[in-house]
Structures are given as structure tokens and as C-alpha cells.
RODRENLO-624366 format. One record per residue: residue in one letter; residue number from 1; x, y, z of N, C-alpha, C in turn. Coordinates in steps of 0.001 Angstrom, whole numbers, plus 500000, padded with zeros to 6 digits. Each point is the difference from the previous one (the first is absolute). Layout:
BEGIN
SITE code pos     nx     ny     nz    cax    cay    caz     cx     cy     cz
SITE    a NUM      X      Y      Z      X      Y      Z      X      Y      Z
...
% end
This chain:
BEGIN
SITE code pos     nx     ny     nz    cax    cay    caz     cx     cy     cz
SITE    x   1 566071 600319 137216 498848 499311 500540 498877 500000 498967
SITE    x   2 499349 499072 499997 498677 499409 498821 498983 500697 501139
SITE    x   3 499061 500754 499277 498864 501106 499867 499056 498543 500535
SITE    x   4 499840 499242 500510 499020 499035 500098 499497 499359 501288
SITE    x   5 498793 499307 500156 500153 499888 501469 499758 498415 499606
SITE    x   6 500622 499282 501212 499885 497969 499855 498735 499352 500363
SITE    x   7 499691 499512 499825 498909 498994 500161 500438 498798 501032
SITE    x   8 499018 499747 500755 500824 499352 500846 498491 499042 500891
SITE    x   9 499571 498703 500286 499157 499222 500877 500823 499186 500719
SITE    x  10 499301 499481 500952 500845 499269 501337 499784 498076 499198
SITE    x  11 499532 499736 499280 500740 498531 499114 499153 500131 498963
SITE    x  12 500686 499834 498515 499522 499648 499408 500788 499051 499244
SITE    x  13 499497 499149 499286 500483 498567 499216 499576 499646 499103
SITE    x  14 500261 499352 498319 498888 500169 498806 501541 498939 499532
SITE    x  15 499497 499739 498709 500493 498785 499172 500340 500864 498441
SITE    x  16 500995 500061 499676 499854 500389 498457 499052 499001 498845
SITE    x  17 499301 500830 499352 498666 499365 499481 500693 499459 498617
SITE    x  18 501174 500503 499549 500195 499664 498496 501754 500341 500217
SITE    x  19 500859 499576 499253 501764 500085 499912 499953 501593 500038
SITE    x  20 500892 500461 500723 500618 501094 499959 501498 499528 499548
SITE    x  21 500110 500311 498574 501544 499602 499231 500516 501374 499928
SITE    x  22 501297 499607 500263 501467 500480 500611 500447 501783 499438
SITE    x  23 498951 500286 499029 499825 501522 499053 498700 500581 500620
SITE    x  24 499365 499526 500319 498712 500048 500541 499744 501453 500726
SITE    x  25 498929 500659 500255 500114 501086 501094 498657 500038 500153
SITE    x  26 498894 499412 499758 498888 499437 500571 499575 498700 500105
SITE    x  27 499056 499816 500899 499497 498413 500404 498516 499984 500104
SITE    x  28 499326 499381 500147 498904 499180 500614 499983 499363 501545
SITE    x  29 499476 500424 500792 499679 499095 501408 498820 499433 499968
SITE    x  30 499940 498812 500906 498510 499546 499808 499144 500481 501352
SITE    x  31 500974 500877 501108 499106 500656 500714 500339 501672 500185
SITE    x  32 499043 500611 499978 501082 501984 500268 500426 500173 500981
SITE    x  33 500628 500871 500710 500670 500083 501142 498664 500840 500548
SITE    x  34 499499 500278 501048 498788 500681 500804 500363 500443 501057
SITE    x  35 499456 501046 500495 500111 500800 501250 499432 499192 500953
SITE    x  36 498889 499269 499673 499135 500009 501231 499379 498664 499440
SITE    x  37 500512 499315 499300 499230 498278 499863 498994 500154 498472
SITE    x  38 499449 501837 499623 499713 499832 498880 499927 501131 498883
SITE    x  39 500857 501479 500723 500128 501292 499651 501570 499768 499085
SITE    x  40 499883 499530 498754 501241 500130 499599 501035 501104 499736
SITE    x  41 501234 499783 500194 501165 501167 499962 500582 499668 498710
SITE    x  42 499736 501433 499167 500439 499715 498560 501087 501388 500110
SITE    x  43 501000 499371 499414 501365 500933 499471 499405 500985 499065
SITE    x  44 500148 501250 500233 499970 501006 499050 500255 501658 500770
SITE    x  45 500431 500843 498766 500543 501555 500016 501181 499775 501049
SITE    x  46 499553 500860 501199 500773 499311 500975 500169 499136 501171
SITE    x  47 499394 499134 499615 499246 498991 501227 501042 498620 499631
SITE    x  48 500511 499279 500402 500469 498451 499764 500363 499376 501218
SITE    x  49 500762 498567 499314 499876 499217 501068 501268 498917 499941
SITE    x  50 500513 499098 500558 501045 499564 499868 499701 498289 500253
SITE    x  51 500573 499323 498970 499324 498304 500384 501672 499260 499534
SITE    x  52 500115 498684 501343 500572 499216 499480 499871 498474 499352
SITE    x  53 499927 500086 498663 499807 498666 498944 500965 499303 500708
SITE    x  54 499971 498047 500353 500564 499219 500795 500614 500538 500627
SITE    x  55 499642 499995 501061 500724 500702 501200 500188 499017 500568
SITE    x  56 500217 498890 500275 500525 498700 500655 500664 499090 499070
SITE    x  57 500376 500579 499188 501465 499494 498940 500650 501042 500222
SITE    x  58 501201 499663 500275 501350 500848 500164 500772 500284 498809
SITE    x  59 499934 499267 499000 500445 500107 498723 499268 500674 499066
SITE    x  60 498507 500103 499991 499190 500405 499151 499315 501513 501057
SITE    x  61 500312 500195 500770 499144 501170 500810 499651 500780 499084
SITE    x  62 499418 500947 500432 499654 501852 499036 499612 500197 500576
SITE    x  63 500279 501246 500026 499624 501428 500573 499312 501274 499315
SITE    x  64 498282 499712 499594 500302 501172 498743 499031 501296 500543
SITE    x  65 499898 501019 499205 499268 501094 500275 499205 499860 499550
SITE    x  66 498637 500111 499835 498780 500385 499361 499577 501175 499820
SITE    x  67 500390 500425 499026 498929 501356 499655 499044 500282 499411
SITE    x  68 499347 499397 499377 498463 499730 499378 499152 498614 499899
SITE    x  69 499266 500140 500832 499282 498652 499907 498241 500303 500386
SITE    x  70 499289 499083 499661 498480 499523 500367 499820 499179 499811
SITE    x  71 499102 499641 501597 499426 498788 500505 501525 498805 499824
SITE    x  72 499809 498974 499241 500638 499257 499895 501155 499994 499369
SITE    x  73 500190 501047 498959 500816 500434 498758 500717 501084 500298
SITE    x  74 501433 499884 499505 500774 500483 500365 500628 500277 498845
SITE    x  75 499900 501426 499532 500544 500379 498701 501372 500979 499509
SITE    x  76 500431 500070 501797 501424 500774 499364 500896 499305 501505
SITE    x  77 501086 499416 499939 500922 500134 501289 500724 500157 499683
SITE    x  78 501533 500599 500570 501187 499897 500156 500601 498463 500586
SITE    x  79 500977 499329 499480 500155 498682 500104 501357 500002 500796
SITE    x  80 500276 499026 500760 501139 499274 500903 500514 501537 500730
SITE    x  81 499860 500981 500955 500163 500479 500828 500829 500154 501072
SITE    x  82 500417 499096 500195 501336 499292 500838 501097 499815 499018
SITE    x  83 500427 499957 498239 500809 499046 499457 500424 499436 500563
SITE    x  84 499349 498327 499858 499999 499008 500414 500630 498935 499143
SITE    x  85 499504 500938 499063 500368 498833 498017 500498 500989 498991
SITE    x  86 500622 499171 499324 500689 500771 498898 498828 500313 499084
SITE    x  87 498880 498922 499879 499133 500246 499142 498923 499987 500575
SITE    x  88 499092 500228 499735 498196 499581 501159 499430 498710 499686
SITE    x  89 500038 499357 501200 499418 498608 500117 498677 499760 499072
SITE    x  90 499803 499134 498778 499015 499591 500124 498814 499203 501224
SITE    x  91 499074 500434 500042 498871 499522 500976 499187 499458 499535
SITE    x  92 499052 498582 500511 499255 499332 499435 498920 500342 500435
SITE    x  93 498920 499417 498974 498301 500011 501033 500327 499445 501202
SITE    x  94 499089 500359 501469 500047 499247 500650 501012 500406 501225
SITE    x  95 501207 501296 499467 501349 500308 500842 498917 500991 500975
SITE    x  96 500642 499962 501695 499321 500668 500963 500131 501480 499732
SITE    x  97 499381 500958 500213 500228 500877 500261 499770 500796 501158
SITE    x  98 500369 500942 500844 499955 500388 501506 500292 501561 499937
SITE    x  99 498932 500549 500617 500666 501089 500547 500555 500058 501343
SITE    x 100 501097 500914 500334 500713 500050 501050 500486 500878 500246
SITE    x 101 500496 500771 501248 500446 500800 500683 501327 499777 499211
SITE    x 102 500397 500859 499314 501534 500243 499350 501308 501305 500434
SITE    x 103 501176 499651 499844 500889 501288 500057 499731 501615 499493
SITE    x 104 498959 498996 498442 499475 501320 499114 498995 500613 500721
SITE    x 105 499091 499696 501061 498961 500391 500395 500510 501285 501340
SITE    x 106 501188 499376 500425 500456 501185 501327 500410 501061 499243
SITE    x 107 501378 499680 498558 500549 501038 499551 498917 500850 499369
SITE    x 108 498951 499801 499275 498948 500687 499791 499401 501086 501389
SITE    x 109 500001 499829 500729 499007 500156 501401 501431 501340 500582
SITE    x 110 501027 499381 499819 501412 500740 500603 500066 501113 498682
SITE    x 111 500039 500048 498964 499994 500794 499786 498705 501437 499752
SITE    x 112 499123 499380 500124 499235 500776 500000 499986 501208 501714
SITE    x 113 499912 499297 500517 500447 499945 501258 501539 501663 499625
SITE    x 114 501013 499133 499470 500928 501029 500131 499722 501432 499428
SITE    x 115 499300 499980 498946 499237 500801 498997 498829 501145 500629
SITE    x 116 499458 499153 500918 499443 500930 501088 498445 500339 499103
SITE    x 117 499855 498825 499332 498316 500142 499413 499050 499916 500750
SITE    x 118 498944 501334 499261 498821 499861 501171 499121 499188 499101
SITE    x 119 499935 500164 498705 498809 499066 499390 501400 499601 498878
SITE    x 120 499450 498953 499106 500464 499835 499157 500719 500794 498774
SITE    x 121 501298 499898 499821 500588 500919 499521 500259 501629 499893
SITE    x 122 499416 500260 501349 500201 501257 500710 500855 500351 501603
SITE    x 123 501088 500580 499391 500890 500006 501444 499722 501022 500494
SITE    x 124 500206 500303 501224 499825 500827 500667 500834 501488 499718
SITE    x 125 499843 501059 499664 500620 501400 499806 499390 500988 500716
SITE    x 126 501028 500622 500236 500254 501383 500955 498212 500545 499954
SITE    x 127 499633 500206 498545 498832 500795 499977 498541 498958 500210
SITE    x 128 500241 499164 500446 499155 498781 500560 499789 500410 501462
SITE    x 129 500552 500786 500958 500348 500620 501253 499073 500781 500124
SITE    x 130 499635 500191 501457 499704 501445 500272 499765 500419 501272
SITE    x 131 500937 500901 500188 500739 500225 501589 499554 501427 500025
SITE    x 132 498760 499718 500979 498624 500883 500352 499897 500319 501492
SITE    x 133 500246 500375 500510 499945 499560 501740 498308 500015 500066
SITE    x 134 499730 500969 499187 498293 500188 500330 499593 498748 499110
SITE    x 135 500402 499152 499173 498676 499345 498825 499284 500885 499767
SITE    x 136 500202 501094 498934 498768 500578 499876 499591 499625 498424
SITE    x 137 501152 499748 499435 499647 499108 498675 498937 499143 499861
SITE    x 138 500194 499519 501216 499016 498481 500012 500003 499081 499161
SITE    x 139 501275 500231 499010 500300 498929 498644 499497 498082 500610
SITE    x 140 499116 499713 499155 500199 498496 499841 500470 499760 498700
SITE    x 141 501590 500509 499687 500783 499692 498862 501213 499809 501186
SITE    x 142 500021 500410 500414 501891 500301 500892 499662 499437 501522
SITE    x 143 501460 499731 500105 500631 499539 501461 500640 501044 500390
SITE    x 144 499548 499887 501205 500228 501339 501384 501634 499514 500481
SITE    x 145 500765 500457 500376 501005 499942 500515 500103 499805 501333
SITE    x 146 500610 499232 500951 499827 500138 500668 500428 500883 501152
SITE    x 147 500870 500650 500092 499859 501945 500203 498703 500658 500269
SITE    x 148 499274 499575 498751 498933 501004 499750 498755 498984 501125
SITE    x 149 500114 498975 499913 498879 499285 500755 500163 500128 501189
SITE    x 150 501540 499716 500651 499824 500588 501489 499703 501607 500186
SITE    x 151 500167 500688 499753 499611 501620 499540 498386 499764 500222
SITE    x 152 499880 499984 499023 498390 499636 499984 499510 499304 501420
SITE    x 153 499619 498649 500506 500150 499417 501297 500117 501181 500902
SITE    x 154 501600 500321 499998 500000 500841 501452 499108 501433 500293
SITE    x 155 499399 500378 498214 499290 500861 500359 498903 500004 500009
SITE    x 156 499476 498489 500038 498750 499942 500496 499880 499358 501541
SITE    x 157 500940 499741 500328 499769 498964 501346 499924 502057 500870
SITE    x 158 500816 500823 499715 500385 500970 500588 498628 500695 500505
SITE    x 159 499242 499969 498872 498237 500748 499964 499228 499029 500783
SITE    x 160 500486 499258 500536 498799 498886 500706 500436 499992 501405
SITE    x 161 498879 500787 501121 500029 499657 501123 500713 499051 500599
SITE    x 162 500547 500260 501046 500787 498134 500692 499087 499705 500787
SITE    x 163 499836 498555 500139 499061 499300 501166 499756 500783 501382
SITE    x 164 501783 500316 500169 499511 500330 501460 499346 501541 500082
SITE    x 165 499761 500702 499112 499398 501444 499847 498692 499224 499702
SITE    x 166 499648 499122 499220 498378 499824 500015 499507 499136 500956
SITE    x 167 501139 499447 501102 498980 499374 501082 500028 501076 501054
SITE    x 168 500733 501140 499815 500479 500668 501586 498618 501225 499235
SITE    x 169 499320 500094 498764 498834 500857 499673 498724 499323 500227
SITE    x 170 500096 498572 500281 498815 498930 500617 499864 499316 498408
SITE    x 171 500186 500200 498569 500012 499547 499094 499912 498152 499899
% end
């Protein structure tokens, strides 16, 4: 699994600004992809994003990765993603480009997922735990077990009067 997390908005759409030829592994767009209509999402460390160049040609599709880009410029991808082509399509000024909900975007998500990350490139281990019945640690580094949380719970519900002892004391 790639150490990285995807980039991802609900539509975006842009035009290649200049040829992306067939050796190529950066481009030009004439619009950036944006979160929010004007907060752009730029590829870098471990942050990227996934775009398909003509995506409504069946012959020419792509599928590529982005891993370094700003604003409009896009200075490192991984090319054809799917092998689709023996070689990578040249692209003209002018070819659509789209981001989209991809296969790469679940298997990313699934494995992290399987990996059992709590933040980025940190899985979860034994000494990440801590099975306390009391919390007396009080760690805000670690996850309580849950053993230890019902433990905890039952021994506080135990110290607390029941209703019907504080209405039958007039309480």
C-alpha cells in the first residue's frame, strides 16, 4: 500500500492547456482542480489525486496518477493506469480532463482500511492500547479497549444512586 492519502471533489472538469505527448509525465490545465470552486488541491509528499485525460474516447482514455502538482501545473504523474496502450496516448491542447470516482480511489480507501490506520501511515499496534479498567492514564495518545471501557462504565454507573433510591429519599 502507497503511504498517501487521494484527493478527491464531487465534479471537476478542465481542458489540457498545451499537448501532453506520449513520453510526457507533466501537463498544463487551463483550470486547477478545487475543493470548493476556489481552494486549489495540489499533489504533493503524500497527498494526490487521480484524473481521467479523454474520458469519452474509448480508444484514447487515461487513467493517470498525479503526484505533484500546483494550481494549474502538473509536474510529476504516473501515466495510463489501467494499460490501456502499449504506448501513452499523445493528448492535444484542448483534450477534457475529469476527475472521477475511480477503482483506484476504493482500493486506496480498502486498503488502508485493511491496514487498520489511525492517521496516515500509522497502524494500529498492541502498544497503541490501553486496557485500564480505571483510565487512570488518562492518555490522549491511546485507545481504550473495549474491556477496559465497559469496566470503567460499570464502575461508575455502580457509585451512582438509582432513581428509585433518590425519589423514595424525596430527591
Amino acid at each position: 500500500m502507497a503511504n498517501r492519502e487521494t484527493q478527491i471533489v464531487n465534479f471537476y472538469e478542465s481542458t489540457l492547456a498545451s499537448l501532453l505527448a506520449s513520453a510526457g509525465t507533466s501537463a498544463t490545465l487551463t483550470t486547477a482542480p478545487t475543493t470548493n470552486g476556489s481552494t486549489a488541491i495540489n499533489a504533493s509528499g503524500s497527498s494526490y489525486y487521480y484524473l481521467v485525460i479523454d474520458p469519452d474516447n474509448s480508444a484514447n482514455r487515461e487513467v493517470v496518477l498525479v503526484t505533484a502538482s500546483s494550481g494549474t501545473t502538473i509536474s510529476a504523474m504516473t501515466r495510463d493506469l489501467e494499460g490501456r496502450h502499449t504506448s501513452d496516448p499523445d493528448h492535444q491542447a484542448g483534450t477534457t480532463v475529469r476527475m472521477a470516482v475511480l477503482a483506484e480511489h476504493f482500493a486506496d480507501m480498502n486498503d488502508r482500511l485493511d491496514a487498520g490506520l489511525l492517521t496516515l501511515g500509522s497502524a494500529i499496534t498492541a502498544g497503541d492500547l490501553k486496557d485500564e479498567d480505571n483510565m487512570a492514564s488518562n492518555s490522549a495518545t491511546h485507545a481504550s479497549t473495549q474491556q477496559s471501557i465497559k469496566a470503567y462504565v460499570d464502575t461508575q454507573v455502580a457509585t451512582k444512586p438509582s432513581v428509585g433510591l433518590i425519589l423514595a429519599l424525596g430527591g
